[in-house]
mmCIF file of the N, C-alpha and C atoms, coordinates in Angstrom:
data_MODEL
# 
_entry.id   MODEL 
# 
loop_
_atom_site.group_PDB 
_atom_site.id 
_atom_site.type_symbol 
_atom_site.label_atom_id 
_atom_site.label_alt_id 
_atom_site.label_comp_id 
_atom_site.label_asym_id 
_atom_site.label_entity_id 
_atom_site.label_seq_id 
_atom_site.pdbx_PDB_ins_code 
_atom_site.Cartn_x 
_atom_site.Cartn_y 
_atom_site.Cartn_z 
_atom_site.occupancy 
_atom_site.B_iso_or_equiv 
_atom_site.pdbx_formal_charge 
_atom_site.auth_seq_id 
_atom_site.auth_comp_id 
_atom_site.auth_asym_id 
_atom_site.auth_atom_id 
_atom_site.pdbx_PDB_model_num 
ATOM 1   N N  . UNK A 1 1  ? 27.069 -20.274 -14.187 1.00 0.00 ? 1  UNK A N  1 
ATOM 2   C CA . UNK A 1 1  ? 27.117 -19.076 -13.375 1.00 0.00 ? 1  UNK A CA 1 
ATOM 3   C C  . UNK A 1 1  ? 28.573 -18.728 -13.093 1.00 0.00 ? 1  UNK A C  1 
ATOM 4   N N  . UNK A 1 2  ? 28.937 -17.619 -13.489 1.00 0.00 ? 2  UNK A N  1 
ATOM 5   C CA . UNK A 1 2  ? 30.251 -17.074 -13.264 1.00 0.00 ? 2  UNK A CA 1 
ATOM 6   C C  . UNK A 1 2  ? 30.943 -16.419 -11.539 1.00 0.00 ? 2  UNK A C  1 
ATOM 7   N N  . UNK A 1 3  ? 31.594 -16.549 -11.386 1.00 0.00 ? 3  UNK A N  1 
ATOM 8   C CA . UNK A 1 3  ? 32.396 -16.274 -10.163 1.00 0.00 ? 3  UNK A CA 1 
ATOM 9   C C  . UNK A 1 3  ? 32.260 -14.740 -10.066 1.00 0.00 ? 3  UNK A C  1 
ATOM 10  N N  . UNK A 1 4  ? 31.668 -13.864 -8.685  1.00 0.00 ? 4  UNK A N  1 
ATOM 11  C CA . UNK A 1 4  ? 31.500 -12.624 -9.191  1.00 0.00 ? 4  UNK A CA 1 
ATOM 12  C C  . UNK A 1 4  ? 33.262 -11.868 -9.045  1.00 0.00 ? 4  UNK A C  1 
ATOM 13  N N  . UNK A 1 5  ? 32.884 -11.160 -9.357  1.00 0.00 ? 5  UNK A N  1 
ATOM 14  C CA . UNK A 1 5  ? 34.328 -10.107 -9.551  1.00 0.00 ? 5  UNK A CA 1 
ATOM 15  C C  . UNK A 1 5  ? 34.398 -9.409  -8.047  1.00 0.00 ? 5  UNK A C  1 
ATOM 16  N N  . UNK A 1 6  ? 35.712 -9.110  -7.582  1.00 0.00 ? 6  UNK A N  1 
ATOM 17  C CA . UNK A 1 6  ? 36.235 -8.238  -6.465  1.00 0.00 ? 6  UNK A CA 1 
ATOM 18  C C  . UNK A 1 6  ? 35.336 -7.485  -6.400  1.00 0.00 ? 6  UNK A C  1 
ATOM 19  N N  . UNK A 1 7  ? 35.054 -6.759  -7.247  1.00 0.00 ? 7  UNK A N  1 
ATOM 20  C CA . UNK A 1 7  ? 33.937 -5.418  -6.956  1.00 0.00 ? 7  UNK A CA 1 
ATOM 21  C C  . UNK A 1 7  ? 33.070 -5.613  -6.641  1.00 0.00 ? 7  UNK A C  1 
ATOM 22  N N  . UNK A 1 8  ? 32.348 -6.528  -6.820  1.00 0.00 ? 8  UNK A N  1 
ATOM 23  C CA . UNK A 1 8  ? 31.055 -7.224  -6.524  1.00 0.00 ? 8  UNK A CA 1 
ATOM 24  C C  . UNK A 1 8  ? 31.124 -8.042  -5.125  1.00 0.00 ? 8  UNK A C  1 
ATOM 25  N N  . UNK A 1 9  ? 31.879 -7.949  -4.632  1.00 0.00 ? 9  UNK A N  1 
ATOM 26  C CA . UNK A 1 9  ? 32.370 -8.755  -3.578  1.00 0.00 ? 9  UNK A CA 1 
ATOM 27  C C  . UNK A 1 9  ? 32.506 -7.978  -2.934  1.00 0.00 ? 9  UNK A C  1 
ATOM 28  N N  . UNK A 1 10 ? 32.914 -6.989  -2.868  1.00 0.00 ? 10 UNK A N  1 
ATOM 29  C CA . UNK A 1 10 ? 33.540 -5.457  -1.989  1.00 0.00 ? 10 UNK A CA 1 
ATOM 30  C C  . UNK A 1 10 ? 32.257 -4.749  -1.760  1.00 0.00 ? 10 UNK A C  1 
ATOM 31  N N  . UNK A 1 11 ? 31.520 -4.618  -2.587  1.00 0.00 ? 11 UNK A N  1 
ATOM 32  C CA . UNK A 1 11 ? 30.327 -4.129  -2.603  1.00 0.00 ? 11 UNK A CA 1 
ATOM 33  C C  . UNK A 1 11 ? 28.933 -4.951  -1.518  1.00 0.00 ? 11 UNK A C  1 
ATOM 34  N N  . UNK A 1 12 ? 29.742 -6.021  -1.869  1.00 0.00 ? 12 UNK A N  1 
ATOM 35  C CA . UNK A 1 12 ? 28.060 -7.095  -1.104  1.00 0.00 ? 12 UNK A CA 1 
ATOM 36  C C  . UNK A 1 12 ? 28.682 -7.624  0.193   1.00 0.00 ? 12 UNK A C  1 
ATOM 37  N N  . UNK A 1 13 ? 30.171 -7.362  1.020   1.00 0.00 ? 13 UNK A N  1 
ATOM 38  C CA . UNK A 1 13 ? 30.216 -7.117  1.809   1.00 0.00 ? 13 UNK A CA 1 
ATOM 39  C C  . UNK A 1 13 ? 30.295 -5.691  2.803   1.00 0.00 ? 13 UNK A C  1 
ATOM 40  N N  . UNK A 1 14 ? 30.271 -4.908  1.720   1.00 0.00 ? 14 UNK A N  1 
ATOM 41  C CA . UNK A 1 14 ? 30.182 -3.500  2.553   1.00 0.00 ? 14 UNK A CA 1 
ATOM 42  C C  . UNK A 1 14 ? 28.291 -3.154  3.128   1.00 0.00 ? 14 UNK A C  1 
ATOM 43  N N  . UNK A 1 15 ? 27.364 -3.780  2.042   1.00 0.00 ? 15 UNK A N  1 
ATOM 44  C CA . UNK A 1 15 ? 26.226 -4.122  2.348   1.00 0.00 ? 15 UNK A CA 1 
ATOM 45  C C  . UNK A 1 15 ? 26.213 -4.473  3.678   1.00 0.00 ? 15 UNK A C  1 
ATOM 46  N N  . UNK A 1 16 ? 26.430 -5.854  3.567   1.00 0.00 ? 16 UNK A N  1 
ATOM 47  C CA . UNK A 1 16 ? 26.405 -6.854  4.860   1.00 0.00 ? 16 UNK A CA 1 
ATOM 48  C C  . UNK A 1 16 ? 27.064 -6.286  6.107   1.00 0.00 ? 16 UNK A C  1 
ATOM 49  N N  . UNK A 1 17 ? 27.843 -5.539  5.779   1.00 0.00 ? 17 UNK A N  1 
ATOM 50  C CA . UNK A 1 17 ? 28.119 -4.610  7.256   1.00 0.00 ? 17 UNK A CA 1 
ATOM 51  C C  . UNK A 1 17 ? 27.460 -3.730  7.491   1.00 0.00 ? 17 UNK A C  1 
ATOM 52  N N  . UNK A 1 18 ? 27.054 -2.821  6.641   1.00 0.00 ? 18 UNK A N  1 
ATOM 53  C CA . UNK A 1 18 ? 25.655 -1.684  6.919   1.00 0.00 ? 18 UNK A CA 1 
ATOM 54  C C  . UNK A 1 18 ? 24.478 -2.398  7.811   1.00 0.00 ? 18 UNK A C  1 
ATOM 55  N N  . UNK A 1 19 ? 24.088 -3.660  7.133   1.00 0.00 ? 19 UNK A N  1 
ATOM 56  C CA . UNK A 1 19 ? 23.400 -4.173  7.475   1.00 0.00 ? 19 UNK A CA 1 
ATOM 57  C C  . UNK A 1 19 ? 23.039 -4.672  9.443   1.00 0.00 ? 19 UNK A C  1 
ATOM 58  N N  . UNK A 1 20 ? 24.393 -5.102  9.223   1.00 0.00 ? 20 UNK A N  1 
ATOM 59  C CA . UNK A 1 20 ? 25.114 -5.734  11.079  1.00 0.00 ? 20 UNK A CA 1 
ATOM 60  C C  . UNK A 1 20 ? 25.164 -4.279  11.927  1.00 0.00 ? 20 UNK A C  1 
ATOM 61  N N  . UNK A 1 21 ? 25.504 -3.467  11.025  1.00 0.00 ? 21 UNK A N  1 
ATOM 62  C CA . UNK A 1 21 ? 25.823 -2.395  11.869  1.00 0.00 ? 21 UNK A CA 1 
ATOM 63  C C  . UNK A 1 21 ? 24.381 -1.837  12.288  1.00 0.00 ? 21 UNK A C  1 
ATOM 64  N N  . UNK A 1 22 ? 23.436 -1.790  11.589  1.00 0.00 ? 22 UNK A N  1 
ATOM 65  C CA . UNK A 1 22 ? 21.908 -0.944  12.305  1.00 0.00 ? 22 UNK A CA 1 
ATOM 66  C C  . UNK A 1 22 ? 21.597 -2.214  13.317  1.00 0.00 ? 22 UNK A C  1 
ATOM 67  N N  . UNK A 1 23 ? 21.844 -3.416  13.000  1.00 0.00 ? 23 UNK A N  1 
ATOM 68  C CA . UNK A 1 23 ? 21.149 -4.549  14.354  1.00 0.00 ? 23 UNK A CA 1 
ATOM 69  C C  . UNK A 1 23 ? 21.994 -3.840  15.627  1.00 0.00 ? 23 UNK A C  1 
ATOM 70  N N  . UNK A 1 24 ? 23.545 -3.702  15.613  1.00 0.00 ? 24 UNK A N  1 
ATOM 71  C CA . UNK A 1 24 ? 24.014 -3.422  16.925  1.00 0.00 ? 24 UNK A CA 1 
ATOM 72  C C  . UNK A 1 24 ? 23.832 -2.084  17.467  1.00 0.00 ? 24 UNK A C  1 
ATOM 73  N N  . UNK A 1 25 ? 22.876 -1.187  16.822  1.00 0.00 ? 25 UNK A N  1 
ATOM 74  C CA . UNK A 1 25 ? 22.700 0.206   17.521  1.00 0.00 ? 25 UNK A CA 1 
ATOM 75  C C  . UNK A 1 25 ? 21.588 -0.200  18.702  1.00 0.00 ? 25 UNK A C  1 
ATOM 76  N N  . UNK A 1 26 ? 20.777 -1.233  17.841  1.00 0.00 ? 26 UNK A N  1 
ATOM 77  C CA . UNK A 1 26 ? 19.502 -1.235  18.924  1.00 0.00 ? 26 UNK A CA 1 
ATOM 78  C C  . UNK A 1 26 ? 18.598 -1.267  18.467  1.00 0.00 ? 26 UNK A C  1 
ATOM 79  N N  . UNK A 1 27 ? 17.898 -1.138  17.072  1.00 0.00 ? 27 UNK A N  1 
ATOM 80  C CA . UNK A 1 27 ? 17.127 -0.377  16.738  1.00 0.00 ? 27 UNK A CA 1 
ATOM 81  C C  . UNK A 1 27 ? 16.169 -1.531  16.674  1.00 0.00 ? 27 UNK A C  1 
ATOM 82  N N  . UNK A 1 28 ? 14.657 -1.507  16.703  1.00 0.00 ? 28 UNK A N  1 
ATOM 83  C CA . UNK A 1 28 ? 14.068 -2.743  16.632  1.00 0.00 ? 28 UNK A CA 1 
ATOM 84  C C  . UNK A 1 28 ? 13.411 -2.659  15.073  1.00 0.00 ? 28 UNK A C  1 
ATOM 85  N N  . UNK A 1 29 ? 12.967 -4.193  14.637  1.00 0.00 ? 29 UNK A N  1 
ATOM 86  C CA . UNK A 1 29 ? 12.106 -3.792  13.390  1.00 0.00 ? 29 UNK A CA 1 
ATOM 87  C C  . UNK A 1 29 ? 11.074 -4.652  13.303  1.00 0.00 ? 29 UNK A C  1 
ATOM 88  N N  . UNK A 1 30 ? 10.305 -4.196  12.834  1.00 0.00 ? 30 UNK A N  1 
ATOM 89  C CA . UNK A 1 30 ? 8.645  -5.359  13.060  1.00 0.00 ? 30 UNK A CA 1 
ATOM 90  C C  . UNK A 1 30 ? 8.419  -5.733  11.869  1.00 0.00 ? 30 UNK A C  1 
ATOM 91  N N  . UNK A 1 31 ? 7.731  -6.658  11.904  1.00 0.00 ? 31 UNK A N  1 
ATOM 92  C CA . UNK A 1 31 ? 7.149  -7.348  10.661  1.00 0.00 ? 31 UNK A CA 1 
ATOM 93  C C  . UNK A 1 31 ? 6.088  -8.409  10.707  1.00 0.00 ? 31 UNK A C  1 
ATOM 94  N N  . UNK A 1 32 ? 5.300  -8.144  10.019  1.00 0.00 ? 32 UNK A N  1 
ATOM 95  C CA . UNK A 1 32 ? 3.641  -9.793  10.023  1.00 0.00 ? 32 UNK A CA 1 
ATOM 96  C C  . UNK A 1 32 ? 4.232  -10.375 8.994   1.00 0.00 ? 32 UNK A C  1 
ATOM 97  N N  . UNK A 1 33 ? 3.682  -11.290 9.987   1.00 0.00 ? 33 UNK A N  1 
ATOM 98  C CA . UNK A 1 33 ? 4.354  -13.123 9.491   1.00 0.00 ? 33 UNK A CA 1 
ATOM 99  C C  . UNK A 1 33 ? 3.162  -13.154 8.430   1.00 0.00 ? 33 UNK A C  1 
ATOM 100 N N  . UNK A 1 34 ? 3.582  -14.875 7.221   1.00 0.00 ? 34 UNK A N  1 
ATOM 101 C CA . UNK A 1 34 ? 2.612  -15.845 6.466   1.00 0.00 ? 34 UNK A CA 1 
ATOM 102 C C  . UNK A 1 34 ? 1.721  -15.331 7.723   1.00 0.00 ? 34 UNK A C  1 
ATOM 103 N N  . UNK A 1 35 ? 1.208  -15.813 8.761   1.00 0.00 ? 35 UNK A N  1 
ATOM 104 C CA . UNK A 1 35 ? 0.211  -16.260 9.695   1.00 0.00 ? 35 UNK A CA 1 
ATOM 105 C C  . UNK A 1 35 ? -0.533 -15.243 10.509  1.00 0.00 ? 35 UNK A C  1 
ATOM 106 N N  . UNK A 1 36 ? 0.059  -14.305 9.975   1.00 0.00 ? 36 UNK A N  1 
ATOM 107 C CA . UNK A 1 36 ? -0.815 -12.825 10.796  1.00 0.00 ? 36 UNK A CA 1 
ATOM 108 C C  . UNK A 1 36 ? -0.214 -11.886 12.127  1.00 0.00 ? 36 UNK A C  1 
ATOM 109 N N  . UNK A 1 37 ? 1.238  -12.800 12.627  1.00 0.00 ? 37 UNK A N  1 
ATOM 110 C CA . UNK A 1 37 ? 1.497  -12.418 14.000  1.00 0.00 ? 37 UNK A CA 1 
ATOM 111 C C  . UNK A 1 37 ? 2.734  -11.256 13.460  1.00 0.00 ? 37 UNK A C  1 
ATOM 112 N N  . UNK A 1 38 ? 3.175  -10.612 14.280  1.00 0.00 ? 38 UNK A N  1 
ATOM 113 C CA . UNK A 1 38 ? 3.880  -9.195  14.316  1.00 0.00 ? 38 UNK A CA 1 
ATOM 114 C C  . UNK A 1 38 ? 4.728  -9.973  15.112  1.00 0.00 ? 38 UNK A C  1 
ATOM 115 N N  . UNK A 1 39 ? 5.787  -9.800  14.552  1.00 0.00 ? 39 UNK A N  1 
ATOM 116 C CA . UNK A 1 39 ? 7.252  -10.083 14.899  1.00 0.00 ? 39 UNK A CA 1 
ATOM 117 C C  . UNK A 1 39 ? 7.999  -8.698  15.156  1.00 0.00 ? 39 UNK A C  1 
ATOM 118 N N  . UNK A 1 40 ? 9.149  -9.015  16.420  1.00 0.00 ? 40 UNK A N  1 
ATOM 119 C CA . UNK A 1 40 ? 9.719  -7.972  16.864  1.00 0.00 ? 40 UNK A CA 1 
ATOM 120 C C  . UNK A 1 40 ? 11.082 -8.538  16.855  1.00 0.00 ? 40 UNK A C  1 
ATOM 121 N N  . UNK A 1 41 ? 11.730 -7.546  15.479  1.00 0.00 ? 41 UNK A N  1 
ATOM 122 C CA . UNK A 1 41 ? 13.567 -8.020  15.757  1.00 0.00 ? 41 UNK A CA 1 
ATOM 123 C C  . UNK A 1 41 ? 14.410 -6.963  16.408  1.00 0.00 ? 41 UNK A C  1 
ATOM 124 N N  . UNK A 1 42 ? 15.507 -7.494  16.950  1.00 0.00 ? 42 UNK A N  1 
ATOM 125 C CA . UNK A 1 42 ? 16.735 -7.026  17.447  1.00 0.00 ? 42 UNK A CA 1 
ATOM 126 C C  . UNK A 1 42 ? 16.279 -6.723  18.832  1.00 0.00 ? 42 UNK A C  1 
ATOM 127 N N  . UNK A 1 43 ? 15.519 -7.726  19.671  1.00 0.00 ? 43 UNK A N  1 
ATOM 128 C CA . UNK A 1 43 ? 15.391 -7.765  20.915  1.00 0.00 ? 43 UNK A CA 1 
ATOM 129 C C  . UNK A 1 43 ? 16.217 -8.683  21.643  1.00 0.00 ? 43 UNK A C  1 
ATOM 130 N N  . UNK A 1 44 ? 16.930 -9.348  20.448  1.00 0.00 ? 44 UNK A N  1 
ATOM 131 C CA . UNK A 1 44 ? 17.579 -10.526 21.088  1.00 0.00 ? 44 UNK A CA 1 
ATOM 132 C C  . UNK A 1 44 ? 18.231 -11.326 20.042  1.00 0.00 ? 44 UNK A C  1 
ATOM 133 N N  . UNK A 1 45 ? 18.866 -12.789 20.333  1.00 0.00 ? 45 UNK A N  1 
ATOM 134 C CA . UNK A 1 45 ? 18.808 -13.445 18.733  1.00 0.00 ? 45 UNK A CA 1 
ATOM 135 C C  . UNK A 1 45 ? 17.997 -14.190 17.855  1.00 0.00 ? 45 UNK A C  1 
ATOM 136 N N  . UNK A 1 46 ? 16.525 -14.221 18.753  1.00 0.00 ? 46 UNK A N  1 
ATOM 137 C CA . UNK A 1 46 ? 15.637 -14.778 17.745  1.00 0.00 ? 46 UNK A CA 1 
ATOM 138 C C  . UNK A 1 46 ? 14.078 -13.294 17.712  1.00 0.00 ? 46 UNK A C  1 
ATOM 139 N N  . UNK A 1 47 ? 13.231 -13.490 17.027  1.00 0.00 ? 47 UNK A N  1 
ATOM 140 C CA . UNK A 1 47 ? 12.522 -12.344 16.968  1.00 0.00 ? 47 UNK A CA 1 
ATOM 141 C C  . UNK A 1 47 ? 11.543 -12.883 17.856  1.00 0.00 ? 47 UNK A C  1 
ATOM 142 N N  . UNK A 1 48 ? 10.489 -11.660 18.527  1.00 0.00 ? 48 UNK A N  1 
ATOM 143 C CA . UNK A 1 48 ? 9.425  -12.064 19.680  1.00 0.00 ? 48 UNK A CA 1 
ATOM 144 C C  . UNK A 1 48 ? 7.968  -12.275 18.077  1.00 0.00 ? 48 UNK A C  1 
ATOM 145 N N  . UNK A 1 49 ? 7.366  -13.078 18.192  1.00 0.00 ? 49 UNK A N  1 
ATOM 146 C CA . UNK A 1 49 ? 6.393  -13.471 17.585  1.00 0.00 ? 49 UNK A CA 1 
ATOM 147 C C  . UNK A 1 49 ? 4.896  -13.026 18.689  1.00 0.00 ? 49 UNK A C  1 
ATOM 148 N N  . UNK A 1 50 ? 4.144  -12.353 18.474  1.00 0.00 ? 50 UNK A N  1 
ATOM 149 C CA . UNK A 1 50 ? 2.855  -12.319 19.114  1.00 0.00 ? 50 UNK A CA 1 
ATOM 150 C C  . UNK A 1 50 ? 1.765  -12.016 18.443  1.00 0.00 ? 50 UNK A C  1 
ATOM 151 N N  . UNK A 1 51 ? 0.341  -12.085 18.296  1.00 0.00 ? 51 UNK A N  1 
ATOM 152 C CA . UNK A 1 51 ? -0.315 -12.105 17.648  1.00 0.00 ? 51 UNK A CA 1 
ATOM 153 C C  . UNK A 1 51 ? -1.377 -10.596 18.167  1.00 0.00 ? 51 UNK A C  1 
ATOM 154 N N  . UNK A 1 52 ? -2.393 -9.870  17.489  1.00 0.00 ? 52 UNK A N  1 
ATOM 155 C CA . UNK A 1 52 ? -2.562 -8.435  17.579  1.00 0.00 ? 52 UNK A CA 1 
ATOM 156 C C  . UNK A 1 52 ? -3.270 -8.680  18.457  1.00 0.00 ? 52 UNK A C  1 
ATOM 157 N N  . UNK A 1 53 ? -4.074 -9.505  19.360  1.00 0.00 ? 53 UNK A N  1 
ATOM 158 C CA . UNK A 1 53 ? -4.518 -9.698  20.849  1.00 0.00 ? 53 UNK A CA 1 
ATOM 159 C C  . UNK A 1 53 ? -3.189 -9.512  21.713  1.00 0.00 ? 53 UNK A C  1 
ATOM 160 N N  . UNK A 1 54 ? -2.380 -10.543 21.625  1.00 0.00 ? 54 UNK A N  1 
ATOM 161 C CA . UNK A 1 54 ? -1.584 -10.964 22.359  1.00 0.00 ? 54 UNK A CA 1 
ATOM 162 C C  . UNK A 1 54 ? -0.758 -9.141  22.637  1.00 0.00 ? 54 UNK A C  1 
ATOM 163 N N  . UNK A 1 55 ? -0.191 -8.540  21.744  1.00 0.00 ? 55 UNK A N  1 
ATOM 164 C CA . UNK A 1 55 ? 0.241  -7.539  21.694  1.00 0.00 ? 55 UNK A CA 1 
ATOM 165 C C  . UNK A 1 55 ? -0.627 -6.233  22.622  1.00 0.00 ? 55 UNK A C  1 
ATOM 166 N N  . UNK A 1 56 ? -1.745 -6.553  22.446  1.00 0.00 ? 56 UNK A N  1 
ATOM 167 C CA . UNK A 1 56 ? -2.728 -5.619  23.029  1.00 0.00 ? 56 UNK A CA 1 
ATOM 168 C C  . UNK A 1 56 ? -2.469 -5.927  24.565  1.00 0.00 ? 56 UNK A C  1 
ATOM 169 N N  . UNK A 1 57 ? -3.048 -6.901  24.801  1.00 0.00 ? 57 UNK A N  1 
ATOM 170 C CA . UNK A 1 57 ? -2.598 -7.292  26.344  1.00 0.00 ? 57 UNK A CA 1 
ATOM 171 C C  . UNK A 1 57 ? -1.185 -7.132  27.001  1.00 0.00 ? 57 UNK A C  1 
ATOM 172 N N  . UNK A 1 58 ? -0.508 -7.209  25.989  1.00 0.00 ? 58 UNK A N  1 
ATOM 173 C CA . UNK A 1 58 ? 0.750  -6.661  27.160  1.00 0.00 ? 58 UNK A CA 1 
ATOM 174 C C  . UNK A 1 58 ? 1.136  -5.362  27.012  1.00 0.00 ? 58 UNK A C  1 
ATOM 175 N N  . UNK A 1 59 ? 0.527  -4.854  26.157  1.00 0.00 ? 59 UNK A N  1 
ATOM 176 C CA . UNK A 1 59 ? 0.943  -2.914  25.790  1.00 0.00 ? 59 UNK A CA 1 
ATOM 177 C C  . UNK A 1 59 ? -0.015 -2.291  27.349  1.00 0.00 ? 59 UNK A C  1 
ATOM 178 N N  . UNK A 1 60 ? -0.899 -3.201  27.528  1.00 0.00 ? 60 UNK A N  1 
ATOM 179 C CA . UNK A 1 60 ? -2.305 -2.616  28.480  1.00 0.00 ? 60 UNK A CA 1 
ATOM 180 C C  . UNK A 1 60 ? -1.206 -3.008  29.980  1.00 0.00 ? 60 UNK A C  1 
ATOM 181 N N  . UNK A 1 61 ? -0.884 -4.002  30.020  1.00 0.00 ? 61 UNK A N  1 
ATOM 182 C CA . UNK A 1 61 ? -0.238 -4.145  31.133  1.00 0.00 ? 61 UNK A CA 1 
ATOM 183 C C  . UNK A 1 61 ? 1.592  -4.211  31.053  1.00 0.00 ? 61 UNK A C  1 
ATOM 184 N N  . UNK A 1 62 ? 1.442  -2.545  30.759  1.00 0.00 ? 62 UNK A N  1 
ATOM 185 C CA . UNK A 1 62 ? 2.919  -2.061  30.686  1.00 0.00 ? 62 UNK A CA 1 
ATOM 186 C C  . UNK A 1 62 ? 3.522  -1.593  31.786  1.00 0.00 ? 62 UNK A C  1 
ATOM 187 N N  . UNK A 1 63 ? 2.514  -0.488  32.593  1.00 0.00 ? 63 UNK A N  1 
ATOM 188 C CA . UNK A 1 63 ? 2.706  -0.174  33.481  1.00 0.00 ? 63 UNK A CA 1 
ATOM 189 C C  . UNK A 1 63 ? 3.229  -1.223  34.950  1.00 0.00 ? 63 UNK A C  1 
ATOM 190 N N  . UNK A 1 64 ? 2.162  -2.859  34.700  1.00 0.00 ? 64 UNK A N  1 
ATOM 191 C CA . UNK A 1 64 ? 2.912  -3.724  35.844  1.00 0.00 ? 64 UNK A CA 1 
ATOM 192 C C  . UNK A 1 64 ? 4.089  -4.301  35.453  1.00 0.00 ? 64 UNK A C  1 
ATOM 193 N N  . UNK A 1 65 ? 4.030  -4.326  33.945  1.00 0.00 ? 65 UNK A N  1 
ATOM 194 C CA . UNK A 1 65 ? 5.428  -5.259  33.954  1.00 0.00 ? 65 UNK A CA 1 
ATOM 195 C C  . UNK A 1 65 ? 6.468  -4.304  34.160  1.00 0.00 ? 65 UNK A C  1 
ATOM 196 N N  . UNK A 1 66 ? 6.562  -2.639  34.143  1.00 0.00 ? 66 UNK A N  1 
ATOM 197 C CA . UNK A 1 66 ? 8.089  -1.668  34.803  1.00 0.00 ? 66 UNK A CA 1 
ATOM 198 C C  . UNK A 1 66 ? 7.843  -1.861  35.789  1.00 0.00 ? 66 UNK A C  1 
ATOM 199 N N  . UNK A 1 67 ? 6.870  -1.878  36.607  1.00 0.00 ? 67 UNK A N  1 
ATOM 200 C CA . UNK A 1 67 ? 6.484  -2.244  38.188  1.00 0.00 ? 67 UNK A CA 1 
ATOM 201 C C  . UNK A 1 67 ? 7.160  -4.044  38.863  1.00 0.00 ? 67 UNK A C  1 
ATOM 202 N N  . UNK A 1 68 ? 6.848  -4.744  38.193  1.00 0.00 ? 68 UNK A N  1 
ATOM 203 C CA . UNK A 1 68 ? 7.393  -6.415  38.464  1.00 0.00 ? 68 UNK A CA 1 
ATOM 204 C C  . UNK A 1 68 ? 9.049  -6.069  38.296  1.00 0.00 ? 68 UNK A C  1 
ATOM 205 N N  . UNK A 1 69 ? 9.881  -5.603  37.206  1.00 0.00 ? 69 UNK A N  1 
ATOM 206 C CA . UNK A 1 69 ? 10.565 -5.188  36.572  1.00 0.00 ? 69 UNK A CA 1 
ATOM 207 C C  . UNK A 1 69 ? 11.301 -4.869  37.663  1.00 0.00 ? 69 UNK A C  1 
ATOM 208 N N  . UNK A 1 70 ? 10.759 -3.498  38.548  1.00 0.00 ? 70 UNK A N  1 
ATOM 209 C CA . UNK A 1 70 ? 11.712 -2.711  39.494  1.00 0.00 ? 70 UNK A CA 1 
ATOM 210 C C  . UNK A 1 70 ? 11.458 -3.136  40.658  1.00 0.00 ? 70 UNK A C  1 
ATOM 211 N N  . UNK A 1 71 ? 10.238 -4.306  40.692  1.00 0.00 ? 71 UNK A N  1 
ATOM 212 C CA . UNK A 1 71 ? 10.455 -4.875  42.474  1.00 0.00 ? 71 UNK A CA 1 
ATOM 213 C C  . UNK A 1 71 ? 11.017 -5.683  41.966  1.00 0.00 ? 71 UNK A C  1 
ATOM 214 N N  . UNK A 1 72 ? 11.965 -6.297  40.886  1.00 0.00 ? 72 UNK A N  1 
ATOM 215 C CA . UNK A 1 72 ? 12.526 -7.644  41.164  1.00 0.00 ? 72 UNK A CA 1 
ATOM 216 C C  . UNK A 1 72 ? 13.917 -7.555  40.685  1.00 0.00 ? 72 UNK A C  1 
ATOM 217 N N  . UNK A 1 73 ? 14.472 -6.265  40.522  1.00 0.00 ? 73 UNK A N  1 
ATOM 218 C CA . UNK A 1 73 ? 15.095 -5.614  39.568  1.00 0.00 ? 73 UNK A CA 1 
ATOM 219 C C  . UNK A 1 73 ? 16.560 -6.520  40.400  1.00 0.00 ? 73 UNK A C  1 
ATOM 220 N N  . UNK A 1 74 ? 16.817 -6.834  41.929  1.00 0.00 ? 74 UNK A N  1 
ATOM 221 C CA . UNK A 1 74 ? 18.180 -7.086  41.961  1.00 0.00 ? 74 UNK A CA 1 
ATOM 222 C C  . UNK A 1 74 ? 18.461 -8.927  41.905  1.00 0.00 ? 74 UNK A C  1 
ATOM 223 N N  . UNK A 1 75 ? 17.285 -9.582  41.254  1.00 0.00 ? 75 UNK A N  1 
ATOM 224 C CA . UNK A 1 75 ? 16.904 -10.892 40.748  1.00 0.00 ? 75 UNK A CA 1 
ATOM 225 C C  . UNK A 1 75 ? 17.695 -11.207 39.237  1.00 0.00 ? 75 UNK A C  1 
ATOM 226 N N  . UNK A 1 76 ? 17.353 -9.969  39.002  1.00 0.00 ? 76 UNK A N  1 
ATOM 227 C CA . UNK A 1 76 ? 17.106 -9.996  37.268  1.00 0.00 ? 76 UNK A CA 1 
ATOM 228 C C  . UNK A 1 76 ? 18.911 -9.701  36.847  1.00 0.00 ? 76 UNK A C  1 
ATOM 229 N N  . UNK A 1 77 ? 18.848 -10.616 35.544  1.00 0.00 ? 77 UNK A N  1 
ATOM 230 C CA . UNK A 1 77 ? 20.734 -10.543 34.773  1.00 0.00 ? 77 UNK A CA 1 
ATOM 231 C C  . UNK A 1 77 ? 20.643 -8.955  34.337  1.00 0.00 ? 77 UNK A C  1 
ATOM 232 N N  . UNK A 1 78 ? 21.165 -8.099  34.286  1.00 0.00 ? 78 UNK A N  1 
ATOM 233 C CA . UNK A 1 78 ? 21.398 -6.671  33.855  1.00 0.00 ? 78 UNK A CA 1 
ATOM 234 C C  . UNK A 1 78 ? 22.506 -6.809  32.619  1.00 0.00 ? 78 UNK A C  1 
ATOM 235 N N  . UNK A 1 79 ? 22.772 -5.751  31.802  1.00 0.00 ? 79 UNK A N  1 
ATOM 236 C CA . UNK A 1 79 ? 23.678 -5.954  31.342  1.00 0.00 ? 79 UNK A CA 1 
ATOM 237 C C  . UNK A 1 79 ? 24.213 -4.491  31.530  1.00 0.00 ? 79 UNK A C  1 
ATOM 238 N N  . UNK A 1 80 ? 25.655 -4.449  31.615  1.00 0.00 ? 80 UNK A N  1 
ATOM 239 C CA . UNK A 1 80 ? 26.328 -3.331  31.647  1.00 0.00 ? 80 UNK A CA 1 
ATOM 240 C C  . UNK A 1 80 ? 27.071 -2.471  30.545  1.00 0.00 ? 80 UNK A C  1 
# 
């Protein structure tokens, strides 16, 4: 296997920054696992794993968790 060339190098790191650059806008991206569960990236540095029950139940109780959220809001790390 040959050593790739500058260009090829210039190229597959300009990738890899496109790449870094959509994680730091925010943007989230989902995906089902081997095992059936829906993964949620760029919430953090590892992805949220939950399964299509599990997901259901907390979409249903959205409304308490902004509610828990804003009574506990001067508890909670913020970021600025």
């Amino acid at each position: 296997m040959s050593e790739p060339s500058y260009e090829e190098l210039k190229a597959r790191l300009s990738e890899l920054e496109k790449q870094q650059g959509t994680r730091r806008t925010g943007s989230l991206e989902f995906k089902v696992g081997e095992k059936g569960g829906v993964s949620v990236y760029g919430l953090g540095r590892f992805p949220v794993t939950l399964y299509y029950e599990q997901w259901n139940r907390l979409l249903e109780a959205g409304e308490r968790l902004r509610q828990f959220l804003e009574d506990n809001k001067s508890k909670l790390k913020l970021k600025e």
